[in-house]
C-alpha positions in Angstrom: -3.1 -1.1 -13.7 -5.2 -0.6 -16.7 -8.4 1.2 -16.2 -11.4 -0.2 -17.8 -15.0 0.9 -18.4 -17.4 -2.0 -18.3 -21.1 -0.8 -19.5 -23.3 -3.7 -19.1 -27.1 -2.7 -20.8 -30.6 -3.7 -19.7 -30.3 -6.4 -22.2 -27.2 -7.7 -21.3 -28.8 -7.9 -17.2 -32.1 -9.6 -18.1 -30.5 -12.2 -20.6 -33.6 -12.0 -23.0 -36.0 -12.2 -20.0 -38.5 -9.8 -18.3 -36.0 -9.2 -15.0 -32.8 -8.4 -13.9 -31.0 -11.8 -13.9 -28.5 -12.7 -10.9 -26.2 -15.5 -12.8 -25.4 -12.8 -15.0 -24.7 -10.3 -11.9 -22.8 -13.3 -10.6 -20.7 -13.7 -13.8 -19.9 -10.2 -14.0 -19.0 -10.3 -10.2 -16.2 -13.1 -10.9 -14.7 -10.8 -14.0 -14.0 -8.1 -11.8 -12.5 -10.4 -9.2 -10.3 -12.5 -11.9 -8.9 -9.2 -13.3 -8.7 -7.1 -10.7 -4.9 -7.5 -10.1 -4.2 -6.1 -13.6 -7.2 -4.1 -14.1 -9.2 -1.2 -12.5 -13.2 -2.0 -13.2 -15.5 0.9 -13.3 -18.8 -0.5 -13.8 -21.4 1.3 -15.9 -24.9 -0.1 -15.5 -28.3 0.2 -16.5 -31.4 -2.2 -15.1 -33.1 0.3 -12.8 -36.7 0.0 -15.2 -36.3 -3.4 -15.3 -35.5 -3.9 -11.8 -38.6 -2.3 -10.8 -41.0 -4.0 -13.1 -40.2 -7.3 -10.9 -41.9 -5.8 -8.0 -44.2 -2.9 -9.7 -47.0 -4.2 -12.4 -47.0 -1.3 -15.0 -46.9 -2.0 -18.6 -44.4 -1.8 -21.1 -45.7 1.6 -23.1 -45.4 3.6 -20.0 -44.6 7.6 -20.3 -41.6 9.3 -19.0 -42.7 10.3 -15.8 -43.9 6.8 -15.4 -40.6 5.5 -16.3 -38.5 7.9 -14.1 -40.8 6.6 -11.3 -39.7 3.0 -11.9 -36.3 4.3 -12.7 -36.4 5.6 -8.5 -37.9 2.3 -7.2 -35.9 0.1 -9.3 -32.1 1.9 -8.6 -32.6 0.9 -4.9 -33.3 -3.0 -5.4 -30.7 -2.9 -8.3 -28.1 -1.6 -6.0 -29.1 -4.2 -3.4 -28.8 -7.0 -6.3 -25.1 -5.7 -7.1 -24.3 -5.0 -3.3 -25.6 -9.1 -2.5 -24.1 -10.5 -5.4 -20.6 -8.5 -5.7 -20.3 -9.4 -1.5 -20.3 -13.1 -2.3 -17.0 -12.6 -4.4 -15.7 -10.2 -1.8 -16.3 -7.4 -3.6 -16.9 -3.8 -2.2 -19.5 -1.7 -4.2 -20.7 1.9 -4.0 -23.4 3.6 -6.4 -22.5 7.1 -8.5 -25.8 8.7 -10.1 -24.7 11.0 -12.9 -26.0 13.5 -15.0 -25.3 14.8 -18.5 -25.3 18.1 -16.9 -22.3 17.2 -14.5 -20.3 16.4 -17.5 -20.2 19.8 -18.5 -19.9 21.6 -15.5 -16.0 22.1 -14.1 -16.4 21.5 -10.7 -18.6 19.1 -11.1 -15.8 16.9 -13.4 -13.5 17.5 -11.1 -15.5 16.1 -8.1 -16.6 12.8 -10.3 -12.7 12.4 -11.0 -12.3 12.4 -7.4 -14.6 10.8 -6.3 -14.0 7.3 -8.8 -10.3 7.8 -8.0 -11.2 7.6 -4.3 -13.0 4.7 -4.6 -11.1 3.1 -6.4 -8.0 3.7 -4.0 -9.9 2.0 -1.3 -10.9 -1.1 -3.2 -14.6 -0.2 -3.8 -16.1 -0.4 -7.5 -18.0 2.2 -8.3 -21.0 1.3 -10.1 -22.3 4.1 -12.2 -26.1 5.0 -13.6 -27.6 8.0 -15.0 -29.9 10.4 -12.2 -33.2 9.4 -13.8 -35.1 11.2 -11.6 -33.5 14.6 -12.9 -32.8 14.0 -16.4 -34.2 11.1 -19.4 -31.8 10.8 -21.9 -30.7 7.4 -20.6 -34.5 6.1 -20.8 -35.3 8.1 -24.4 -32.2 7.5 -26.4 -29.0 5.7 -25.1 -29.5 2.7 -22.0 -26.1 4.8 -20.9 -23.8 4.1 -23.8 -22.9 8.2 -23.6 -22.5 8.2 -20.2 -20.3 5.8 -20.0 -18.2 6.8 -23.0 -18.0 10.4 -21.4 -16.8 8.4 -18.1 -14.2 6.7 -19.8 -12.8 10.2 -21.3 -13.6 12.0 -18.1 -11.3 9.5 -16.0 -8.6 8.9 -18.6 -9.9 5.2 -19.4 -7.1 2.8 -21.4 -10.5 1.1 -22.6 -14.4 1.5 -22.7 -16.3 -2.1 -22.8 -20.3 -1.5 -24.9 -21.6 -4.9 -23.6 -24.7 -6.0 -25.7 -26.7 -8.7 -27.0 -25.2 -9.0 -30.4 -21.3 -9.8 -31.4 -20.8 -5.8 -32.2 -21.0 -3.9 -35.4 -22.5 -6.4 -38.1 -22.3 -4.5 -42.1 -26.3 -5.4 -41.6 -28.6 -6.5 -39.1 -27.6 -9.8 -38.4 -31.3 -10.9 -37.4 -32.2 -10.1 -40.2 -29.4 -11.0 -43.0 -28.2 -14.4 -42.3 -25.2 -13.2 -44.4 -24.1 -10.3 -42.6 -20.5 -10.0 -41.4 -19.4 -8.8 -38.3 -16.6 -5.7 -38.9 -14.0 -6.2 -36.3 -12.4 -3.2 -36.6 -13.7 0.7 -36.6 -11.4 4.2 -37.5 -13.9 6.1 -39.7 -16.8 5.9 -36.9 -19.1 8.7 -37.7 -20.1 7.4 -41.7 -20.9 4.4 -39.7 -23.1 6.1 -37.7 -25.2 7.7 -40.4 -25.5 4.3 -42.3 -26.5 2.2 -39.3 -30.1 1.9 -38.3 -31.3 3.1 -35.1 -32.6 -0.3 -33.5 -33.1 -1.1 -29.9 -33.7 -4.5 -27.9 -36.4 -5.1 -26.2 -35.4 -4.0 -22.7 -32.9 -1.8 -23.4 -33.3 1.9 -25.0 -29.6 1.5 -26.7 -28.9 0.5 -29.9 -26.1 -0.2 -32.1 -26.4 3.5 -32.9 -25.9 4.5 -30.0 -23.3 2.8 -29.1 -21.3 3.8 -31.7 -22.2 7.6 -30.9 -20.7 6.9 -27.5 -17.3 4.9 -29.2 -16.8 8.2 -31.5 -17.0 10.2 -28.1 -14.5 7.8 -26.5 -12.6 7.9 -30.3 -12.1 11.4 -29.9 -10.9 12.0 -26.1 -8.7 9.1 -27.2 -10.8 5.9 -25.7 -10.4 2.7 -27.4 -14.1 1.5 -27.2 -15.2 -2.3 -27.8 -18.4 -3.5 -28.7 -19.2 -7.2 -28.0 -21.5 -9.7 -26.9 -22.5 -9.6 -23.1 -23.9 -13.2 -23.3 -21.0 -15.4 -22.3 -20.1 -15.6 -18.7 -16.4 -15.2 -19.3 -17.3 -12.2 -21.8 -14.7 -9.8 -20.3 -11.8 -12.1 -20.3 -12.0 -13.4 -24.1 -11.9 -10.5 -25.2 -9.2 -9.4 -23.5 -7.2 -12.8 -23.9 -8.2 -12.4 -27.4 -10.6 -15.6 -27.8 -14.0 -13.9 -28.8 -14.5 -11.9 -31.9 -15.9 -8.2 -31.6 -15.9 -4.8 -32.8 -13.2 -2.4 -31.8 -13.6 1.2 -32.7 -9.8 2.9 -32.7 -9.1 5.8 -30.7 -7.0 8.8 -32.9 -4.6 8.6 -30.0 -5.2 4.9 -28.4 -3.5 3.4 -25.2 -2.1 0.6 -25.8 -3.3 -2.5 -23.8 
């Protein structure tokens, strides 16, 4: 089977709103159980902040501690959310908290490989989200767009899914220049990069910068990466049949899907 990493954002869970939003969790649920005969699902997921703001009344401009506070309280009723949801399909789940750190260590690679292969050789998706409470670069700079692109190489992904709230890589910001054009197609990533601004949505703390940070990462252990729109239900599956349009940033040695 083809292995795919599925990184859903903050913004994609809360659908524009203030909270995690379970339709979405639900549509998300019934991708990984209409694909999963030809594809292996490794989830990537972000939503702990916002999680815990639905039960814990802080505001927005809270500091880091703060954050990494809310980022502990929310992980447990976002895991519960997935673990609800994903059982209605039939769907096994299990949580991985990672680190940048662990990326970088040997031994530490070697037991994430095993572990994800594990879990996935017993039918369980493994549903992966950045340690908050032992490092921040998830809640400064990247909603987990690195992590997950670090995953994908890690594993030996065929394909790394950016979900997001906009249709992908735009030659300006679309909300802003009705006549922007969406670029379907991505080799020379990094001048990209350094011409695209650094803005974030209003949940999430990853951008379109970011994102394409983590696809040059994926681009050069050899990850296909696709950046696309997280708002249809059926997301997953047009782009993979081919019915949505969407960025793809090309790997210098991509798998073939």
């Amino acid at each position: 089977m083809k292995r795919v990493i599925l990184k859903v954002g903050t913004s994609t869970l809360t659908q524009g709103s203030s909270k995690i939003m379970l339709g979405k969790l639900e549509s998300i649920a019934a991708e990984i159980l209409h694909l999963r005969d030809s594809y292996e699902i490794i989830l990537v997921s972000s939503g702990a902040i916002a999680a815990a703001r639905q039960y814990v009344a802080l505001h927005q401009g809270v500091d880091i501690p703060a954050k990494q506070a809310l980022a502990a309280i929310g992980q447990v009723h976002l895991m519960r959310l997935y673990q609800e949801v994903f059982a209605d399909y039939g769907l096994r789940t299990s949580q991985c908290l990672l680190s940048y750190m662990d990326f970088h260590q040997e031994q530490s690679q070697g037991n994430i490989r095993s572990t994800i292969e594990t879990l996935l050789q017993f039918g369980y998706t493994p549903i992966i989200n950045e340690n908050d409470t032992v490092a921040t670069d998830e809640i400064q700079f990247g909603d987990n767009d690195k992590l997950a692109a670090l995953t994908a190489v890690l594993v030996e992904a065929d394909l790394l899914i950016l979900a997001t709230d906009t249709d992908g890589l735009f030659t300006s910001d679309p909300k802003l220049n009705p006549d922007a054009e969406i670029v379907t197609e991505v080799t020379a990533v990094e001048s990209w990069i350094l011409r695209t601004e650094d803005t974030k949505s209003t949940q999430g703390s990853g951008g379109m910068k970011s994102k394409l940070q983590a696809a040059h990462i994926a681009q050069q252990g050899g990850v296909e990466t696709w950046i696309l729109s997280g708002r249809s239900s059926q997301f997953v599956s047009e782009a993979l049949a081919g019915r949505s349009v969407f960025t793809k940033v090309i790997a210098n040695e991509s798998k073939k899907l």
